[in-house]
C-alpha positions in Angstrom: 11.6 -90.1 20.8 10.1 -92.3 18.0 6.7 -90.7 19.2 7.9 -87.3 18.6 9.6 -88.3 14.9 6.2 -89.9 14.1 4.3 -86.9 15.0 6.6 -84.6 12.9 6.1 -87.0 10.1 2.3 -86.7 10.2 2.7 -82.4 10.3 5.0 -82.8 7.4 2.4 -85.4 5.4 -0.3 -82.8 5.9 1.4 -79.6 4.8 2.2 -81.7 1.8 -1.3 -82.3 0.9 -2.5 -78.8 2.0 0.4 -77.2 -0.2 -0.9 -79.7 -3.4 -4.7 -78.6 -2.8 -3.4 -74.6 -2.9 -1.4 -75.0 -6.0 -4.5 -77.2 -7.7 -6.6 -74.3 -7.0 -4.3 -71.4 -8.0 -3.9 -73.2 -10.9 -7.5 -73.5 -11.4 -8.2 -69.9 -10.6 -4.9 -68.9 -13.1 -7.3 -68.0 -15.7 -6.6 -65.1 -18.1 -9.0 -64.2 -20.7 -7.5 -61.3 -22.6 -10.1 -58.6 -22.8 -10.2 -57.2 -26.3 -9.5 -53.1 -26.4 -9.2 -50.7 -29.4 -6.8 -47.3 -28.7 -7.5 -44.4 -30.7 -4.5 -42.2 -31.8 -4.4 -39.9 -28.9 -5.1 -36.0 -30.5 -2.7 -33.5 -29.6 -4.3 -30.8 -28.0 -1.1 -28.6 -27.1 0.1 -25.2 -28.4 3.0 -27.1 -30.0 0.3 -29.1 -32.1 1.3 -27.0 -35.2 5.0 -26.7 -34.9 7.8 -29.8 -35.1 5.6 -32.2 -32.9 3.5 -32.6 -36.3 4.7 -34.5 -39.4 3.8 -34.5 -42.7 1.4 -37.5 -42.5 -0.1 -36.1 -39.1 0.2 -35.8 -35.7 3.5 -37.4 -34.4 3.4 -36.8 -31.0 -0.3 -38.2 -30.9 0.4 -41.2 -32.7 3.8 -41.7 -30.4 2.0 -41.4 -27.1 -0.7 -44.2 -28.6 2.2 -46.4 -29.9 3.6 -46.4 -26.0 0.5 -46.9 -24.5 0.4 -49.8 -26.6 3.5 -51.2 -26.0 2.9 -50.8 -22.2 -0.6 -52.5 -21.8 1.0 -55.2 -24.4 3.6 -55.9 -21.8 0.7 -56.9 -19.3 -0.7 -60.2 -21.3 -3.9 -58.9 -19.9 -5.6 -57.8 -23.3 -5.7 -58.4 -27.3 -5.2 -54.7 -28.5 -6.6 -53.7 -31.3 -5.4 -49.9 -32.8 -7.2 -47.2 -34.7 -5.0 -45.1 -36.0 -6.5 -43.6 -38.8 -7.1 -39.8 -39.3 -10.8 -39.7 -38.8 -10.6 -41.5 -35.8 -9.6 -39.5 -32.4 -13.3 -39.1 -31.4 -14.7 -42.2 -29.4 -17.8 -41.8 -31.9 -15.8 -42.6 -34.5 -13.9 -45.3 -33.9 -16.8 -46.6 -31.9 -18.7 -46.8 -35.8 -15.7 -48.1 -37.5 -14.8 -51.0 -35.4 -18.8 -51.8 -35.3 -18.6 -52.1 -39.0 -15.8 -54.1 -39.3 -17.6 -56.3 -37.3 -14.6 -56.2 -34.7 -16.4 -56.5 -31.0 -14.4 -55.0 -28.3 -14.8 -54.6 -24.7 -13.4 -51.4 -23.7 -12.3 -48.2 -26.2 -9.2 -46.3 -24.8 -9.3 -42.0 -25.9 -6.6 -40.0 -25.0 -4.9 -36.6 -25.6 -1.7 -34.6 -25.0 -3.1 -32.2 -23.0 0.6 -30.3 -22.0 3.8 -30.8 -23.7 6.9 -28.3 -23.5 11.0 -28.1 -23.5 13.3 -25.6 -21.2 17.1 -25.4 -20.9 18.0 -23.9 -17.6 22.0 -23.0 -16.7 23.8 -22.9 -13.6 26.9 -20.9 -14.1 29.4 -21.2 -10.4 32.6 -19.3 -10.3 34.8 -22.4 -11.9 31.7 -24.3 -13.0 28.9 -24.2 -15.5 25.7 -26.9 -15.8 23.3 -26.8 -18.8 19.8 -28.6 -18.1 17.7 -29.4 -20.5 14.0 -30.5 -19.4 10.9 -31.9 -21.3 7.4 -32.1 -19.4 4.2 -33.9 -20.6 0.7 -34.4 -19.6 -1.8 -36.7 -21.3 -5.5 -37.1 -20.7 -7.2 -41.0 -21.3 -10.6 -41.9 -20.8 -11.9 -45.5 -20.5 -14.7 -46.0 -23.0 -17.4 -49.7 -22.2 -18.2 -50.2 -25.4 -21.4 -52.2 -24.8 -23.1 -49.5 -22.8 -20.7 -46.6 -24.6 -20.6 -45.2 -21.0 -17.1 -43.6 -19.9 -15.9 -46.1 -16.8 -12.3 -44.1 -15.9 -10.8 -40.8 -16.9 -7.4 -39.9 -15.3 -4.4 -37.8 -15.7 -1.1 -38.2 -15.7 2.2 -36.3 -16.3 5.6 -36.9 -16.7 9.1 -34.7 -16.5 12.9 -35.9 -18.3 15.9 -34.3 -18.1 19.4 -34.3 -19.2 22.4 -32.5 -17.5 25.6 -31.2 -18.7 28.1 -29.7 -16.7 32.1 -28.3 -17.6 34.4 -27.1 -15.0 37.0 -24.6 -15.6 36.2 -25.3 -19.3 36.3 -29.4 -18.9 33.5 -31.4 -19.1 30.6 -32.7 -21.4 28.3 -30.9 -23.6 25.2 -31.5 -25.5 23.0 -30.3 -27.7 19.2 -30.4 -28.4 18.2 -33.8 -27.0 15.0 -35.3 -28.7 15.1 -38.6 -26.7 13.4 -36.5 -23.6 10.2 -36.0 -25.6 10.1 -39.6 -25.6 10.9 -39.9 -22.1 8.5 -37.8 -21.1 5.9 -39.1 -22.6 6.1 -42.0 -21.6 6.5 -41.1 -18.0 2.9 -39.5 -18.7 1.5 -42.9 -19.9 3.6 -44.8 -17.3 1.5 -42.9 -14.6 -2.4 -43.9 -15.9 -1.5 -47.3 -16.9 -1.5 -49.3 -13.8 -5.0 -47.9 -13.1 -6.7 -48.5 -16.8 -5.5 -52.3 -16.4 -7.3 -52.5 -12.6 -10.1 -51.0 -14.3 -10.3 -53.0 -17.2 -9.6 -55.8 -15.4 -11.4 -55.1 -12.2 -14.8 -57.5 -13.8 -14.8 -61.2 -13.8 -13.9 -62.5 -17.3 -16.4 -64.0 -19.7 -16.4 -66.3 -21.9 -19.7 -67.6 -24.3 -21.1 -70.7 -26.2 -21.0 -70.2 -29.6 -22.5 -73.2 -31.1 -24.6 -76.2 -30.1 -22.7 -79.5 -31.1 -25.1 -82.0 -29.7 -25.4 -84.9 -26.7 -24.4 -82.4 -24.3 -21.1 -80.5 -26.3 -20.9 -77.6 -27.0 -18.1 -75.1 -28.6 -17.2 -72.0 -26.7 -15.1 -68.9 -27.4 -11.2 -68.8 -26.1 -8.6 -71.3 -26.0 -4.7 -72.4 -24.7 -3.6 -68.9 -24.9 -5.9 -67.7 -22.2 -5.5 -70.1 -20.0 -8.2 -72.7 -21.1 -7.0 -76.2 -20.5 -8.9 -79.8 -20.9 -10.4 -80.2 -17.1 -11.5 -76.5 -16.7 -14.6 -76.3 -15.6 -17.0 -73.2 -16.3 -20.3 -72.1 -14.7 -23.3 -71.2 -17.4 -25.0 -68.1 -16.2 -28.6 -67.4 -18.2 -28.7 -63.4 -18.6 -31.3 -61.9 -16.2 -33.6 -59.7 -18.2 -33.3 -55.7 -19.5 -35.3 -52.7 -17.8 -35.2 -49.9 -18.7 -34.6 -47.3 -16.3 -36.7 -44.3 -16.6 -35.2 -41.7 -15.0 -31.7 -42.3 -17.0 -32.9 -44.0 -20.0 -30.3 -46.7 -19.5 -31.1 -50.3 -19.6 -30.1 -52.5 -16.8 -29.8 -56.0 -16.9 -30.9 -57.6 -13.9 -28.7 -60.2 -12.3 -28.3 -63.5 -14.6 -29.0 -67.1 -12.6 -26.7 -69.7 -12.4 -28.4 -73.3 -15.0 -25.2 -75.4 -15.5 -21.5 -76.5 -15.7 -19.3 -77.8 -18.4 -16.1 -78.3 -18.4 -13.5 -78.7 -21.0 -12.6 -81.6 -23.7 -10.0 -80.2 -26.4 -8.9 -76.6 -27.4 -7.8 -75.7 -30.5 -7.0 -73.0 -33.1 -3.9 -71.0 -34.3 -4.2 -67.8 -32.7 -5.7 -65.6 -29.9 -8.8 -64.7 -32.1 -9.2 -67.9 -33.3 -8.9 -70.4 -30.6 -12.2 -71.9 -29.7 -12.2 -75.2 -27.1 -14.5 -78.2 -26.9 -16.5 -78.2 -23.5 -19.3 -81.0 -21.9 -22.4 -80.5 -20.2 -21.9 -82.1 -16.6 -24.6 -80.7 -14.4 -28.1 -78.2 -15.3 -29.5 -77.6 -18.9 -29.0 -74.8 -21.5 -31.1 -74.6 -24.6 -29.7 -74.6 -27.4 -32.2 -72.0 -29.3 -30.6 -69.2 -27.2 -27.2 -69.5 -26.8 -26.8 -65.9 -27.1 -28.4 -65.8 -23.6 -25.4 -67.5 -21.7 -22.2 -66.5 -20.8 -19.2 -68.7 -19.0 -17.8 -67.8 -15.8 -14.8 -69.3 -13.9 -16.3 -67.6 -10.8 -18.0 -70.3 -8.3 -20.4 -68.1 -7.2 -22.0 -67.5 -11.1 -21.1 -64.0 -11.7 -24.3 -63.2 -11.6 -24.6 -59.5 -11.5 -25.2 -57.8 -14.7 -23.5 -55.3 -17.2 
């Protein structure tokens, strides 16, 4: 008997310790560098474009299908969002040259359009009953815009349908009139349909993060902070970029893949905000010269992320 309680004990003692080594490395693999993305009002390319769905300043139903795509990649924590709103800007070209001279560096430009919008009231009149339905359909059109290589990575569809229902019998019952809330709803059934694959998209390549200035004896300061996930003990892998072809059948250039030189790992982070946090990380293994930072990028990945843009 006592043999059998001490073997139980020993399975119990290692499930501990292989439960403890899990958590320690889904903690350590919890990362969550926000990537930075800029949404251009989405144009309105429907026959309704010139009737209600436009507002004195502008397109409303534009501007309200780019405020809930907002909200809903917001809810994600996945990404610092950055809008462009203005009038000039519903062409990627566009917004691509304003946000370069603001000096504002992105990684992926989100373009969209209502492509269908429309309204219909449909009645179903019985012998003792009567049912008023009023329906609202919408389609939107996005494309996912890499900003380095202004190549488009994802284009999708999606539409969306709301509806409302009234119905009276033998003259009792609920009535309604013109409901603008389905426009709403509609819309943002569109959006609620190409979301889930923008975020695998955007998210679907390991997160980077880079040095940004030499500090001396082996520390250095490098981009992100708390927010993202950054905490003292994190340990990065420093990835030298491999070098750029050019390709000359496209015209494109390639970077060939980067080689693993180092490891650091983190001292201190600091800074109020998302855009402004910044941590203090060691050099504990390799080299990395410090008259080409630009040349090295941060990894969590073990295995160096070495394959290029």
């Amino acid at each position: 008997m006592k043999t059998i309680q001490s073997i139980l004990l020993l399975l119990l003692m290692a499930l501990s310790c292989f439960s403890g080594t899990a958590m320690a490395a889904n903690d350590e693999s919890g990362l969550t560098l926000k990537r930075k993305i800029a949404i251009s009002r989405f144009s309105n390319e429907t026959q309704s474009g010139n009737s209600f769905l436009v507002s004195n300043n502008g397109d409303r139903l534009g501007k309200q299908a780019s405020d809930i795509l907002s909200a809903k990649l917001s809810e994600s924590q996945k990404f610092l969002i950055f809008e462009r709103l203005d009038s000039g800007g519903v062409s990627a070209e566009k917004v691509l040259a304003g946000l370069k001279a603001e000096g504002i560096a992105v990684d992926y430009l989100i373009v969209g359009s209502v492509t269908e919008f429309g309204r219909s009231t449909e009645s179903d009149t019985g012998v003792f009953s009567r049912a008023k339905i009023q329906k609202a359909f919408a389609k939107v059109a996005v494309r996912l815009v890499e900003v380095s290589t202004g190549r488009i990575m994802h284009s999708e569809e999606g539409a969306g349908e709301a509806s409302v229902t009234t119905k009276k019998t033998m003259g009792v019952g609920s009535s309604a009139g013109f409901d603008q809330s389905l426009t709403d709803k509609a819309i943002s059934a569109a959006i609620g349909k190409v979301v889930s694959n923008l975020v695998e998209n955007m998210t679907g390549k390991p997160w980077r993060s880079y040095l940004l200035t030499d500090e001396g004896e082996g520390s250095y300061i490098m981009a992100g902070g708390e927010s993202q996930g950054i905490k003292a003990g994190t340990q990065f892998v420093v990835v030298k970029r491999g070098r750029q072809i050019k390709n000359p059948q496209t015209g494109a250039l390639i970077e060939l893949p980067g080689k693993k030189v180092a490891t650091v790992e983190v001292v201190m982070t600091l800074g109020e905000d998302e855009l402004s946090e910044v941590s203090y990380v060691t050099l504990t293994s390799g080299s990395i010269s410090s008259e080409s930072l630009s040349d090295y990028h941060l990894t969590n990945n073990s295995l160096g992320d070495t394959q290029g843009n």
